[in-house]
C-alpha positions in Angstrom: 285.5 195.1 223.7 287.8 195.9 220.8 286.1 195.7 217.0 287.4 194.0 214.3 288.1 197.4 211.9 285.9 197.1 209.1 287.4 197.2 205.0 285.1 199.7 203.7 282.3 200.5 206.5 280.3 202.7 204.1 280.0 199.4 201.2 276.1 198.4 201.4 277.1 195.4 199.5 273.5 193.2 200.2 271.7 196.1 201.7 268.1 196.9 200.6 267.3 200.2 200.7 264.1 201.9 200.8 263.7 205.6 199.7 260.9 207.6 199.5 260.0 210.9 197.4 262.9 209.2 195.3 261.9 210.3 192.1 263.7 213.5 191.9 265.7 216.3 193.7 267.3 214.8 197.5 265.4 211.5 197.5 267.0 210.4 194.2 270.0 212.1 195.1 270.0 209.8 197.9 269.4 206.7 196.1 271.8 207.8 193.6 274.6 207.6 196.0 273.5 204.6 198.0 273.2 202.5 194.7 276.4 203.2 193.9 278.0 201.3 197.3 276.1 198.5 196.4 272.5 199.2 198.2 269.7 197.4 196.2 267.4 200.5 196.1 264.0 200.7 196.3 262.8 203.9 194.1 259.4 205.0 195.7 257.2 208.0 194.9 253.4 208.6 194.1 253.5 207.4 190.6 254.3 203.8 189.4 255.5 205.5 185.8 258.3 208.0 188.0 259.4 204.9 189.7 260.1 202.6 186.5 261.8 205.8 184.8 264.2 206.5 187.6 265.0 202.9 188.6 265.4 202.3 185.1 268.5 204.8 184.3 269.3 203.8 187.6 269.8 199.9 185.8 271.0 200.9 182.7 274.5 202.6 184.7 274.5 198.9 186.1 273.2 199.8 189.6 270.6 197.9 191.6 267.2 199.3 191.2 263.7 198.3 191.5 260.8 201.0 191.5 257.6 200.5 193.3 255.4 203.5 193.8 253.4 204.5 196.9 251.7 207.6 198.3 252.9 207.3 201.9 249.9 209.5 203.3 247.5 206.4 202.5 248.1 203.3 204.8 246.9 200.5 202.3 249.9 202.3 200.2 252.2 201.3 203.0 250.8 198.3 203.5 251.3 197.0 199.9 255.1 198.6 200.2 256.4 196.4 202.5 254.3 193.3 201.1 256.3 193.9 198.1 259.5 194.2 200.5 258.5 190.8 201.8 258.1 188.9 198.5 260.6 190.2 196.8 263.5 190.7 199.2 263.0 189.3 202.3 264.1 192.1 204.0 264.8 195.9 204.3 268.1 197.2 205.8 267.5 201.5 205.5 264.9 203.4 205.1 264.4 206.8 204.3 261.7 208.8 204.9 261.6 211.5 202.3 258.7 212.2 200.4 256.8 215.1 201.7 254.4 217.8 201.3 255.0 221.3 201.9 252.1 223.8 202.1 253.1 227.6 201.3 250.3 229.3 203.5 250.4 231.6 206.4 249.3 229.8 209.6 245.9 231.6 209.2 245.4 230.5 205.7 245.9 227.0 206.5 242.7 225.2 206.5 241.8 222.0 208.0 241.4 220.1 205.1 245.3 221.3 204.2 246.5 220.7 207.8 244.9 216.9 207.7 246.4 216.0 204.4 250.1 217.3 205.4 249.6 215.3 208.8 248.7 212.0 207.2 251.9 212.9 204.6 254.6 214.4 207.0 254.1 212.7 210.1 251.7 209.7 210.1 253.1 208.4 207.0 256.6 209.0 208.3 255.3 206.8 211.8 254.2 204.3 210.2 256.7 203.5 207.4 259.2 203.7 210.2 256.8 201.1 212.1 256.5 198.5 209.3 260.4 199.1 209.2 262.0 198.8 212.8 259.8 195.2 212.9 261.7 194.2 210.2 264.9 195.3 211.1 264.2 194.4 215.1 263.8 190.8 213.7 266.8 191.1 211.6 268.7 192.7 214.6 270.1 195.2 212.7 268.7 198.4 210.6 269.1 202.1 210.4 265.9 204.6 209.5 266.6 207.9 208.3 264.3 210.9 208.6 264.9 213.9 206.6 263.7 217.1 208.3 264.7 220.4 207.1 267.1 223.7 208.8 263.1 224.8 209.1 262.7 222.9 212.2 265.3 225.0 213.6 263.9 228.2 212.2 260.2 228.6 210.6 259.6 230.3 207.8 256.6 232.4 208.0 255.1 230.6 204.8 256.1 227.5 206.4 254.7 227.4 209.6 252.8 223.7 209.1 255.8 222.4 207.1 258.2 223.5 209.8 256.2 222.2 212.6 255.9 219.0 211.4 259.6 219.0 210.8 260.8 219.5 214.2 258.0 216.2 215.0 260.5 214.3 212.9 263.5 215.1 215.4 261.5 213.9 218.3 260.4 210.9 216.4 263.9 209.9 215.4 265.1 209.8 218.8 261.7 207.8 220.3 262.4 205.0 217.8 266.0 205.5 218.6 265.1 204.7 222.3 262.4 201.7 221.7 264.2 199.8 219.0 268.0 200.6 219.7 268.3 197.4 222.1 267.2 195.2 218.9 270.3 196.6 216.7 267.7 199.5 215.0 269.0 202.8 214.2 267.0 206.1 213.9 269.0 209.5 213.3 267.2 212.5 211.3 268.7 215.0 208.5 268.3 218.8 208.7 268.9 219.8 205.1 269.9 223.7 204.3 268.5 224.7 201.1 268.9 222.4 198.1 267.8 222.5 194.0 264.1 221.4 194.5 260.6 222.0 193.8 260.6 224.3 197.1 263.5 226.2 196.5 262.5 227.1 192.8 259.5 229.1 194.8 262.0 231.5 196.0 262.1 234.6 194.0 265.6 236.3 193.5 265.9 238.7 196.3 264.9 235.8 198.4 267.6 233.8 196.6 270.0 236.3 197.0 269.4 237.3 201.2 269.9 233.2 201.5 273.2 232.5 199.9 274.7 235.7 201.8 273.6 233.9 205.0 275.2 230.8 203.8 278.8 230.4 205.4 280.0 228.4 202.2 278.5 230.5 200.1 276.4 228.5 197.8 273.4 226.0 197.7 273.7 222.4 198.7 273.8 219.4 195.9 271.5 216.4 196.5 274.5 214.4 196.4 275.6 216.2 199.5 272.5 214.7 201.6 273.4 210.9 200.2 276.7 210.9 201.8 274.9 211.9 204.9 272.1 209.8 205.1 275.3 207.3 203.6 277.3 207.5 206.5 274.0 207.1 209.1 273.0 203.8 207.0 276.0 202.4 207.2 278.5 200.4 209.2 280.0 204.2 209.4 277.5 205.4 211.4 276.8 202.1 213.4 277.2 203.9 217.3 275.3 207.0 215.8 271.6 207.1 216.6 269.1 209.3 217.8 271.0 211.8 216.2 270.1 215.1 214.2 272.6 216.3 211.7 272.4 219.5 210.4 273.8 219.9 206.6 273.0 223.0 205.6 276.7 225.0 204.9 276.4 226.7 207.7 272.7 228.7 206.8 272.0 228.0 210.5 275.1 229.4 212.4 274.2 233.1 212.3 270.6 232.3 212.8 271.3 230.0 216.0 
């Protein structure tokens, strides 16, 4: 069957998109570029006052933006997300799971307590967002859910041994929904980021810095920007025979590692 060739198959023209952790570093990076081809985004993080900031200058450079926090490791968070969704939009077309928690401990130094919280954060919230999502979507028959893992799937860091774990859950994850929901036009691909300006990143002390970018083919650290187009293309019409996928987007950190 021959398709009629889309205009522009990355517009998102009437899309609403959902992103989590959006606040700052990849996840607004992400908005950022979705918003711009025509997504109404959904700025999301822990703090109601982070949202309104962010989807405000989002607003005042005339994109579509509407901020609604929630703490993703909390179910009556989610919950309340996607009753918002429902009242306000009527639908949700991408999501992107984002937000995370990253614990810097040695696996022996990771207690319990620690290991519980990063669950509920990095996997259960992810599961369940994703849930409340692919109904929508399956109903809709159409809908794309973005995971974004990390190159730390791939290879742990020793001071990231829960955080990398629960990363490579996410690949496995992507390509479960991708199975169960890809009859009913629902999407689910995951992103492997390299190493990027954030929170976790700033942690790394210069020699660290240093023995990175030399294993980086490019020869330089990724923008945010850089993980929109990609989560972009997997959102849109672009990426509409793409699922259960994991791309890697890291400049090439992982090809002498692999």
């Amino acid at each position: 069957m021959n398709r009629v060739p889309i205009k522009n198959p990355f517009d998102l023209t009437g899309k609403v998109a959902l992103i989590t952790g959006s606040t700052m570093g990849i996840g607004e990076g992400i908005a950022r570029v979705l918003a711009q081809q025509g997504a109404q985004v959904i700025i999301s993080s822990r703090k109601q006052d982070d949202c309104d900031r962010v989807a405000a200058e989002f607003r005042a450079q005339d994109l579509h933006a509407d901020g609604k926090a929630c703490h993703i490791g909390k179910m009556e968070d989610i919950a309340e997300m996607y009753r918002h969704i429902d009242e306000k939009y009527g639908q949700i077309d991408i999501l992107v799971n984002n937000a995370v928690l990253s614990p810097w401990r040695t696996i022996e130094d990771t207690e319990p307590g620690l290991f519980m919280k990063a669950v509920e954060v990095d996997l259960r919230g992810y599961w369940y967002m994703s849930t409340e999502a692919a109904k929508r979507m399956a109903q809709k028959g159409s809908g794309s859910i973005i995971n974004i893992s990390s190159i730390s799937a791939l290879h742990p860091d020793k001071m990231l041994s829960l955080y990398s774990t629960l990363k490579t859950a996410l690949i496995g994850m992507s390509r479960a929904f991708a199975m169960e929901y890809g009859k009913q036009g629902v999407r689910a691909n995951t992103i492997l980021p390299g190493v990027f300006p954030t929170r976790l990143a700033d942690a790394f002390d210069e020699e660290t810095t240093r023995r990175m970018l030399e294993k980086i083919c490019l020869g330089r650290f990724g923008a945010v920007e850089e993980i929109g187009y990609a989560v972009l293309y997997l959102g849109s019409a672009a990426g509409a025979y793409t699922t259960g996928a994991s791309l890697v987007v890291d400049g090439g950190f992982s090809v002498p590692v692999l």
